[in-house]
MMTF fields as JSON, N, C-alpha, C and O atoms, coordinates in Angstrom:
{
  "mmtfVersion": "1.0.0",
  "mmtfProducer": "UNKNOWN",
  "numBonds": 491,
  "numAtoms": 492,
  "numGroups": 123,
  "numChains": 1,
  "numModels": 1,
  "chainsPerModel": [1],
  "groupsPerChain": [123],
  "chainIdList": ["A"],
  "bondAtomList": [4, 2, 8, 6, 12, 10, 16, 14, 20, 18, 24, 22, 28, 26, 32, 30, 36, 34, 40, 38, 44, 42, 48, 46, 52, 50, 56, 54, 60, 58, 64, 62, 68, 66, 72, 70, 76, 74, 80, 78, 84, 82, 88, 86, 92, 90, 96, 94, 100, 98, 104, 102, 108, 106, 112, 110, 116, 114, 120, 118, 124, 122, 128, 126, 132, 130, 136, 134, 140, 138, 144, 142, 148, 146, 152, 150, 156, 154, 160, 158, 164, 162, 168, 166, 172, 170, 176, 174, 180, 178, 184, 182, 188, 186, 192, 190, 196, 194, 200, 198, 204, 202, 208, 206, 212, 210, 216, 214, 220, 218, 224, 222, 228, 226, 232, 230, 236, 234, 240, 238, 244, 242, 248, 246, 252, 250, 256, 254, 260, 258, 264, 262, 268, 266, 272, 270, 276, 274, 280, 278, 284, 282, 288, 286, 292, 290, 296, 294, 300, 298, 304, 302, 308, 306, 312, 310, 316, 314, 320, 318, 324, 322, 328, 326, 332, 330, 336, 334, 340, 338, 344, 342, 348, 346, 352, 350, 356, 354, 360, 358, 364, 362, 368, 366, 372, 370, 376, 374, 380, 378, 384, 382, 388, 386, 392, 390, 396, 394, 400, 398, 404, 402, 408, 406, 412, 410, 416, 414, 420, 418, 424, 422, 428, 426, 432, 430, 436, 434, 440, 438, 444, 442, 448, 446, 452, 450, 456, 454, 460, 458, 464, 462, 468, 466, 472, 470, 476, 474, 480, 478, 484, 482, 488, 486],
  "bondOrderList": [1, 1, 1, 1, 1, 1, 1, 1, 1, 1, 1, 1, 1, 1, 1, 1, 1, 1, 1, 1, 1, 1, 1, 1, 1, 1, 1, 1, 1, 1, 1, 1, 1, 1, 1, 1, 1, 1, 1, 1, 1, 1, 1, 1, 1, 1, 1, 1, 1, 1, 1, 1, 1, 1, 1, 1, 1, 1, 1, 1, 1, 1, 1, 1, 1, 1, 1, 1, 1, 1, 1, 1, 1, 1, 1, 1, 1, 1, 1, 1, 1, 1, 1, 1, 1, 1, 1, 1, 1, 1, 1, 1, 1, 1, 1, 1, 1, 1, 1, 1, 1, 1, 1, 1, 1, 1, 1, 1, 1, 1, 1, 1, 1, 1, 1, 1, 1, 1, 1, 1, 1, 1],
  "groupList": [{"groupName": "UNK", "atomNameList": ["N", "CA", "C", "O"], "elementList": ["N", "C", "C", "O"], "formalChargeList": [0, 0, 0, 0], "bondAtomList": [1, 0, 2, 1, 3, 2], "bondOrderList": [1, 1, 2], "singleLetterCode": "X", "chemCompType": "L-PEPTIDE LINKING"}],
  "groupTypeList": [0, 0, 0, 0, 0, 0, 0, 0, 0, 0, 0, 0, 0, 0, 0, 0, 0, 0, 0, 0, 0, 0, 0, 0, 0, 0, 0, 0, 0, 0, 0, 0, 0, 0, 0, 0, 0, 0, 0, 0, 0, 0, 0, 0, 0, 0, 0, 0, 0, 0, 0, 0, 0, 0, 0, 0, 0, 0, 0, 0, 0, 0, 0, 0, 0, 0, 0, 0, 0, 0, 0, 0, 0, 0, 0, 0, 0, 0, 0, 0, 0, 0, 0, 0, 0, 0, 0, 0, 0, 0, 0, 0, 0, 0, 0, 0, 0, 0, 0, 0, 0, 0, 0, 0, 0, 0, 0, 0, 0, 0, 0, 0, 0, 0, 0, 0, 0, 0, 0, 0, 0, 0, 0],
  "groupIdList": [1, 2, 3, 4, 5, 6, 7, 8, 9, 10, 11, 12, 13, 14, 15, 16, 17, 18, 19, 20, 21, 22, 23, 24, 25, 26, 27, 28, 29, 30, 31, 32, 33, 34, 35, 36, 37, 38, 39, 40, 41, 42, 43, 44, 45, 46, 47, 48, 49, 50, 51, 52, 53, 54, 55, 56, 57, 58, 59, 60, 61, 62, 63, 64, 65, 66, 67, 68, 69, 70, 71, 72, 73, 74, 75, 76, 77, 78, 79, 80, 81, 82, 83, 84, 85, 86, 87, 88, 89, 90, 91, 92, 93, 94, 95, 96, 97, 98, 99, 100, 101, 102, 103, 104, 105, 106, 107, 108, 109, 110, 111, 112, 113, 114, 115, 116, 117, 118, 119, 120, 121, 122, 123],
  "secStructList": [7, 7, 1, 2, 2, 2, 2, 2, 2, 2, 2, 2, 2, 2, 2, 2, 2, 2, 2, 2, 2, 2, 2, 2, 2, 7, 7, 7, 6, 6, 2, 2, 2, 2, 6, 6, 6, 6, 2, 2, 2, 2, 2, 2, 2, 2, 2, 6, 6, 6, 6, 6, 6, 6, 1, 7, 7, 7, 7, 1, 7, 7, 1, 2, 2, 2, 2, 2, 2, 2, 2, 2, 2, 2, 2, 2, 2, 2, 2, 2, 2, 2, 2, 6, 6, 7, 2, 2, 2, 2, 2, 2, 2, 2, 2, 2, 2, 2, 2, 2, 2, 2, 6, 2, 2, 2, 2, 6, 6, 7, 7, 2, 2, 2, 2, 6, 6, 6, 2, 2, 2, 2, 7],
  "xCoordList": [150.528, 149.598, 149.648, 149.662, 149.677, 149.713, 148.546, 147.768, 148.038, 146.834, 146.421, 145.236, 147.391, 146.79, 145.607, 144.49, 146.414, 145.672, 144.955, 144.352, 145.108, 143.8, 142.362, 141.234, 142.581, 141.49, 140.715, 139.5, 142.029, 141.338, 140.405, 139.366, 140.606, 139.818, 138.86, 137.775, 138.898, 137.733, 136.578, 135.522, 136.853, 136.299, 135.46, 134.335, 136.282, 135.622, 134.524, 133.319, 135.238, 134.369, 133.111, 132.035, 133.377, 132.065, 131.144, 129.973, 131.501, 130.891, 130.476, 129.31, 130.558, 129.75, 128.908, 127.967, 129.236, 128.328, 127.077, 126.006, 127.249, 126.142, 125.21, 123.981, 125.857, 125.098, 124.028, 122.861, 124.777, 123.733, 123.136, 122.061, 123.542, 122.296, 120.959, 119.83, 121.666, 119.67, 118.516, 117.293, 119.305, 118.436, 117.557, 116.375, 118.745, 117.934, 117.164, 116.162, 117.468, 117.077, 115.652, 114.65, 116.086, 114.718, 114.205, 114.644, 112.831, 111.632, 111.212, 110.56, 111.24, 111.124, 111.885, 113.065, 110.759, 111.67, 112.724, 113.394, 113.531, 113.768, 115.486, 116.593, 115.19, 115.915, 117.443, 118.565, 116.664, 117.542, 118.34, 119.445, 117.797, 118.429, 120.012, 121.147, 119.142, 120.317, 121.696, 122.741, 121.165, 122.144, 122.615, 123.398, 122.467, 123.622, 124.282, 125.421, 123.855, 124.637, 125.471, 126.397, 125.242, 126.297, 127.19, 128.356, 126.702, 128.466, 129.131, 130.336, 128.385, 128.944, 129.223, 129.16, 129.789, 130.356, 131.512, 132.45, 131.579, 132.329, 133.777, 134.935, 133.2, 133.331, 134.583, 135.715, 133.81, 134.925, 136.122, 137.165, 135.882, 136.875, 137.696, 138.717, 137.494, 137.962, 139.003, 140.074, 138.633, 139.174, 140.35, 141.462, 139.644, 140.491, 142.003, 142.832, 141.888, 142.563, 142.416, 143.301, 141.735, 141.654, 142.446, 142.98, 142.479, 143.588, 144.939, 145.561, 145.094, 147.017, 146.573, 147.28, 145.699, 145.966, 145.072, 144.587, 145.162, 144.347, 145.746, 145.904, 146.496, 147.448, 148.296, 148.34, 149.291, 150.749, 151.498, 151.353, 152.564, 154.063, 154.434, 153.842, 155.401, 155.715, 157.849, 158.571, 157.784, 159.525, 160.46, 160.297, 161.515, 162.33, 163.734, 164.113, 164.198, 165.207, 164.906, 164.554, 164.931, 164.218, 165.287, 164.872, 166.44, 167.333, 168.205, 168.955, 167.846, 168.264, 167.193, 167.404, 166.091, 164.871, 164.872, 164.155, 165.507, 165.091, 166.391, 166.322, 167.586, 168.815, 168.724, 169.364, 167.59, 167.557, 166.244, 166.17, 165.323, 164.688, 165.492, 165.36, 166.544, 167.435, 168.131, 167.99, 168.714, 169.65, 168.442, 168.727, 167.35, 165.985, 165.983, 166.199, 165.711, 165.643, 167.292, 167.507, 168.096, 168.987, 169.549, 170.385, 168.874, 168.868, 168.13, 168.423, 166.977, 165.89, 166.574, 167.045, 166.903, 167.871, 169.179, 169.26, 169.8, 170.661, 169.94, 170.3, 169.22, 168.696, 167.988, 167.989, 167.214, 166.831, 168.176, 168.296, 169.191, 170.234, 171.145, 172.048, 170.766, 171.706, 170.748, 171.302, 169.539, 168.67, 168.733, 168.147, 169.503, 169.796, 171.146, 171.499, 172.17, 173.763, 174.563, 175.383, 174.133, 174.93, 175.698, 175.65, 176.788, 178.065, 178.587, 179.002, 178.367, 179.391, 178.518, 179.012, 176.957, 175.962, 175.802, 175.203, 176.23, 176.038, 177.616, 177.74, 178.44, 179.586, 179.454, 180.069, 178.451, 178.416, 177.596, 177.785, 176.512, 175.544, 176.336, 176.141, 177.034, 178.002, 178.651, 178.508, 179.273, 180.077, 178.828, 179.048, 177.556, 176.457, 176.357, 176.498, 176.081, 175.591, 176.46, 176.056, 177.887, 178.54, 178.786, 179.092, 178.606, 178.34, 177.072, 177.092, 176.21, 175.152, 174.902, 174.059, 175.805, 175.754, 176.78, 176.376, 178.004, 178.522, 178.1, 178.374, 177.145, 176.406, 175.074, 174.514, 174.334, 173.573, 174.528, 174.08, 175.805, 176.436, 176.775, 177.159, 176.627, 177.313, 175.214, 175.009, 174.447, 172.808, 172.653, 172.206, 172.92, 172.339, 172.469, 173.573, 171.47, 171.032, 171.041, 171.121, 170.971, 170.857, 169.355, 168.704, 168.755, 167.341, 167.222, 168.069, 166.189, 165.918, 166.261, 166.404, 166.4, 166.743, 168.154, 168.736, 168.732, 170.213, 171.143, 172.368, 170.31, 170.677, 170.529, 171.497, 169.362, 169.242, 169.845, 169.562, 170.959, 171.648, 172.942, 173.78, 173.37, 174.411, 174.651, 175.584, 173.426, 173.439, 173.286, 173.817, 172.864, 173.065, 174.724, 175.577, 174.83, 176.57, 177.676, 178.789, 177.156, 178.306, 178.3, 179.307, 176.919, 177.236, 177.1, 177.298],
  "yCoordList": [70.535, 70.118, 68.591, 67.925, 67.966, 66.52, 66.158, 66.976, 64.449, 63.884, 63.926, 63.659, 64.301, 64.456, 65.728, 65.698, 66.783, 67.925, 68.63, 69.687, 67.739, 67.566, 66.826, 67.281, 65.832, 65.371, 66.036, 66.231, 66.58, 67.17, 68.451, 68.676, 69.079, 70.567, 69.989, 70.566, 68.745, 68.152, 68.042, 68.666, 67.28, 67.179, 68.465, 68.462, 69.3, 70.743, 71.059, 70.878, 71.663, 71.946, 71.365, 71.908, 69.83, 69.266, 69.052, 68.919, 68.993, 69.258, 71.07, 70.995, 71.657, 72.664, 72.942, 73.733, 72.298, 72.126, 71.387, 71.799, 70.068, 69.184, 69.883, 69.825, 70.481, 71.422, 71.933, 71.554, 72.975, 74.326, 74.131, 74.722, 73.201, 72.841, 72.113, 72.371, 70.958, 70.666, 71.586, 71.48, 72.493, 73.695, 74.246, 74.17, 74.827, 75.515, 75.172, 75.853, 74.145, 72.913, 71.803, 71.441, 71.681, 70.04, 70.9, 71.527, 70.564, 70.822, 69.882, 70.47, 68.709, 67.716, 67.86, 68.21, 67.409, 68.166, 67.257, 67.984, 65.894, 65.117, 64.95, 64.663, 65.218, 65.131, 65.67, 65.198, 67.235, 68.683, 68.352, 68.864, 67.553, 67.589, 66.869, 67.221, 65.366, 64.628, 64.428, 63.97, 65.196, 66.251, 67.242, 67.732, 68.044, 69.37, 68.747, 69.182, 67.56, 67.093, 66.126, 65.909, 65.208, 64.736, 66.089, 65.943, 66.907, 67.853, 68.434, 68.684, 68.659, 69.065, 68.172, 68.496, 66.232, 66.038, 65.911, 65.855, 65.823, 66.292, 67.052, 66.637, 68.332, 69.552, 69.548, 70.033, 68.781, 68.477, 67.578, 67.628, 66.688, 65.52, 65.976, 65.763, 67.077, 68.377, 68.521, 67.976, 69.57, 70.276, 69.165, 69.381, 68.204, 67.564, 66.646, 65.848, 67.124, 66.792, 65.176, 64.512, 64.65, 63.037, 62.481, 61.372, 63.334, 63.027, 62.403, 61.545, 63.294, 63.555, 62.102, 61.122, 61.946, 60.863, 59.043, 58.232, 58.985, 57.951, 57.778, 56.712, 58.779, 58.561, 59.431, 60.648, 57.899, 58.654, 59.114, 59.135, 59.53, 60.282, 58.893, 58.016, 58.548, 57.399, 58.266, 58.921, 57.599, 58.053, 57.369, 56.153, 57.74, 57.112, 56.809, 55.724, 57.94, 58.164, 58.194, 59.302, 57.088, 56.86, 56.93, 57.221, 56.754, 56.487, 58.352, 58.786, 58.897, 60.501, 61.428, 62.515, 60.82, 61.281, 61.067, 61.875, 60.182, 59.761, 60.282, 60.454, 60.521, 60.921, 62.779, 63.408, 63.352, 64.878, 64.941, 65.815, 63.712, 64.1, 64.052, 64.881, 62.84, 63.347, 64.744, 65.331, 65.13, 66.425, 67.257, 68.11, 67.294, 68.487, 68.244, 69.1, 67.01, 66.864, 67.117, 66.816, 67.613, 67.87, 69.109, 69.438, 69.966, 71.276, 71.889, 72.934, 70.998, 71.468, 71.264, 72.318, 70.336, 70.278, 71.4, 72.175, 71.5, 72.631, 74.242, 74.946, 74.343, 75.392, 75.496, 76.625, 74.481, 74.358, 74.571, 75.504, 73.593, 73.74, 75.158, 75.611, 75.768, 77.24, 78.273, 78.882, 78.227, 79.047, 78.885, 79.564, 77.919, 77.862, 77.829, 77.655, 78.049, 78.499, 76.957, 76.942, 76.058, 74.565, 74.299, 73.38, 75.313, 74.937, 73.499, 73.156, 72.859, 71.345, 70.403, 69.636, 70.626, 69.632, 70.594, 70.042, 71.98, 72.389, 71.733, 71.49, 71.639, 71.055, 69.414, 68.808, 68.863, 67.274, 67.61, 67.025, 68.711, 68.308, 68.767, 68.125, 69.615, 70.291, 69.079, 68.921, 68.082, 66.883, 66.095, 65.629, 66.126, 64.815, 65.228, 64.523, 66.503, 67.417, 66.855, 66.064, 67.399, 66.938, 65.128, 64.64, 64.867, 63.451, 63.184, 62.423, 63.519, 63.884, 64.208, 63.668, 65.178, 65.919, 64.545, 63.893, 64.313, 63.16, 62.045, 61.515, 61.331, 60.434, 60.802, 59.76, 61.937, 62.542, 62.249, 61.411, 62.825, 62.781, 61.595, 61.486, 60.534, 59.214, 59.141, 59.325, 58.955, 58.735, 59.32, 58.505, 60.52, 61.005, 60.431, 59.967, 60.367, 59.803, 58.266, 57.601, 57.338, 56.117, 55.868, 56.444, 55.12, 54.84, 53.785, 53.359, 53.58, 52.47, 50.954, 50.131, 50.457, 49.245, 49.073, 48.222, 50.027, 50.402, 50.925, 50.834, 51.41, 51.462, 50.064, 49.444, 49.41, 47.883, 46.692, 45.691, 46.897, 46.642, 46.972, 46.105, 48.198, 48.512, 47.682, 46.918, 48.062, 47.818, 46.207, 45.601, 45.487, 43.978, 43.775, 43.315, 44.133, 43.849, 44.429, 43.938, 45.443, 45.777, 44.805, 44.404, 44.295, 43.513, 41.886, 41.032],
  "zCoordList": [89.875, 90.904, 90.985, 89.95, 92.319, 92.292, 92.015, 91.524, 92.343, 92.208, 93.55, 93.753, 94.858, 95.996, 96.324, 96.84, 95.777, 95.436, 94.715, 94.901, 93.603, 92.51, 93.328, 93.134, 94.095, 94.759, 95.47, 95.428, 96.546, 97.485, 96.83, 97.45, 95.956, 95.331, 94.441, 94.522, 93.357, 93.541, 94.542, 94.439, 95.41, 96.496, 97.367, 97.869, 97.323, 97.729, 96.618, 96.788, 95.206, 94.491, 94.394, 94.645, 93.883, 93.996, 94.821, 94.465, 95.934, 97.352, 97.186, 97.575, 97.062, 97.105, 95.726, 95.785, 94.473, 93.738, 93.9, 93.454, 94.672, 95.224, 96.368, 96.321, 97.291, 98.633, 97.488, 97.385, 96.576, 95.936, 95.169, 95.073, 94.239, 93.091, 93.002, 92.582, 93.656, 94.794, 95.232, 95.14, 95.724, 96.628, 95.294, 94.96, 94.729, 93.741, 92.639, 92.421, 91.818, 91.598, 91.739, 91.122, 92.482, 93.134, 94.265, 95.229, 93.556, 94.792, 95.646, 96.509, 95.868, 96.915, 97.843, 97.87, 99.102, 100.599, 100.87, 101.602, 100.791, 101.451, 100.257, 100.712, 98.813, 98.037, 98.263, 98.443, 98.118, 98.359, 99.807, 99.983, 100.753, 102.066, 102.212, 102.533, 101.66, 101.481, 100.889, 101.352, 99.066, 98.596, 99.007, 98.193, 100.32, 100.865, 101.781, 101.949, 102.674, 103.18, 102.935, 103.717, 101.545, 100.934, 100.127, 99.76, 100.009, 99.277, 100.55, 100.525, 101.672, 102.864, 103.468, 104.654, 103.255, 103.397, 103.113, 103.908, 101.335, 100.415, 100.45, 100.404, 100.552, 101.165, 102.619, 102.63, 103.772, 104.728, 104.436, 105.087, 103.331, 103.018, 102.913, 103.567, 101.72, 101.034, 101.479, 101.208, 102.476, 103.663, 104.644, 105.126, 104.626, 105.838, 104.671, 105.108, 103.27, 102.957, 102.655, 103.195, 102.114, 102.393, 101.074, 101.089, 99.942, 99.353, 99.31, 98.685, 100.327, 100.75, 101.758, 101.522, 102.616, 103.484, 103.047, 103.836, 101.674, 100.984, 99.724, 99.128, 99.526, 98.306, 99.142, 99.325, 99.822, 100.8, 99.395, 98.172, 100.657, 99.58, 99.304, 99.933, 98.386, 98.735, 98.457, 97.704, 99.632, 99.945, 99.171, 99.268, 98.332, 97.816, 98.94, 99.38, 99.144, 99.991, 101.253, 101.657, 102.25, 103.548, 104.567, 105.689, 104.468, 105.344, 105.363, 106.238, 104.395, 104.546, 105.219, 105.756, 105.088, 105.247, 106.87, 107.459, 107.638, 108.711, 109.539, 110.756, 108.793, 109.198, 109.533, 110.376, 108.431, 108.653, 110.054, 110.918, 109.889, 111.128, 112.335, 113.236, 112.375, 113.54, 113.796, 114.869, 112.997, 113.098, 113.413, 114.254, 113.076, 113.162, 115.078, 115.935, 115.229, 116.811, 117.664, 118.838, 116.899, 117.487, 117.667, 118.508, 116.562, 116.34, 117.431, 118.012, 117.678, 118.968, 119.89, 120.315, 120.48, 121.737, 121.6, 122.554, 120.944, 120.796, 121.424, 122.367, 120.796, 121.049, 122.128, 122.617, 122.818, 124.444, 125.307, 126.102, 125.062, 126.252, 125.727, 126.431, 124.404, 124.057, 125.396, 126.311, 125.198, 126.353, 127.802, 128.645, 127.978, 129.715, 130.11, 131.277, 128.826, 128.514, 129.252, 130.17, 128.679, 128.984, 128.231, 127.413, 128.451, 127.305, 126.675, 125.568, 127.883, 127.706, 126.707, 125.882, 126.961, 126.25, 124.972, 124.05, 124.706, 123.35, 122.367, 121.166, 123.323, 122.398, 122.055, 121.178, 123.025, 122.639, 121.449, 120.382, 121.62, 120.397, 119.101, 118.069, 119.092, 117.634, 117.531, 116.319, 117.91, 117.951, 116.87, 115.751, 117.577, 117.206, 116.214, 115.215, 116.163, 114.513, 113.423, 112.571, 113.529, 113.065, 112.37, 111.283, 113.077, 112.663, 112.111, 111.144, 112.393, 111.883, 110.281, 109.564, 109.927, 108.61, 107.895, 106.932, 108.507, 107.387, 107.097, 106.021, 108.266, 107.507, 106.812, 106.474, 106.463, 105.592, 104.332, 103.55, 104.011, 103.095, 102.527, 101.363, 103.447, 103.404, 102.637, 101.438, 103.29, 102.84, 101.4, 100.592, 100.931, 100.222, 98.927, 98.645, 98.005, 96.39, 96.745, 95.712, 98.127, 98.395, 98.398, 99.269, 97.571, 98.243, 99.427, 100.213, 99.31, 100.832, 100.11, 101.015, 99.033, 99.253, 99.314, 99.986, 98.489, 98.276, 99.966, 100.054, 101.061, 102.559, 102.755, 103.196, 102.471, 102.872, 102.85, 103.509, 101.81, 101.381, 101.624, 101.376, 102.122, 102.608, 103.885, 104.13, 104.752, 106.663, 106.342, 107.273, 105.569, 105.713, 105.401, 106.16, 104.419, 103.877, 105.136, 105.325, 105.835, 107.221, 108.131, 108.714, 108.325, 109.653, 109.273, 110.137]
}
């Protein structure tokens, strides 16, 4: 389990521990209130994940990472112009793909300063 998702189920749990134990708990009207709606805010953080978006991924490999989102958007276009049978633009995209996959191969186990370093030294 990460620390992203350790948070976030924190966050739930304790948020619904805070809602219920007030109630049952503390007899003052104003106490119990403020406590269910602090664990039910809790609770949504929870939920909305605030973990995952307070502690990013942190990417090692950025330039493969950004090379498979291309081929992903190219796979989609493939498959739009395969559904309306556009032969000529499915062979440019098998061409792009293709190129596509060897510079993945050319990316892969490079991190981002080590690409940074490459693309300064080419040009």
């Amino acid at each position: 389990m990460s620390l992203r998702s350790a948070i976030d189920q924190i966050l739930v749990i304790g948020g619904v521990i805070i809602a219920v134990l007030p109630v049952a708990v503390l007899e003052e009207p104003w106490t119990p209130l403020i406590m269910v709606l602090t664990g039910i805010l809790m609770i949504g953080l929870g939920v909305w994940r605030l973990g995952h978006r307070v502690l990013s991924e942190r990417r090692v490999y950025i330039g493969l990472r950004s090379e498979v989102d291309f081929f992903i958007r190219l796979v989609r276009r493939l498959n739009a112009h395969s559904v309306v049978s556009d032969g000529t633009m499915v062979e440019t995209l098998r061409s792009e793909m293709k190129e596509s996959v060897d510079r993945m191969v050319m990316l892969a186990g490079q991190s981002g300063p080590a690409i940074l370093e490459q693309m300064l030294g080419e040009q």
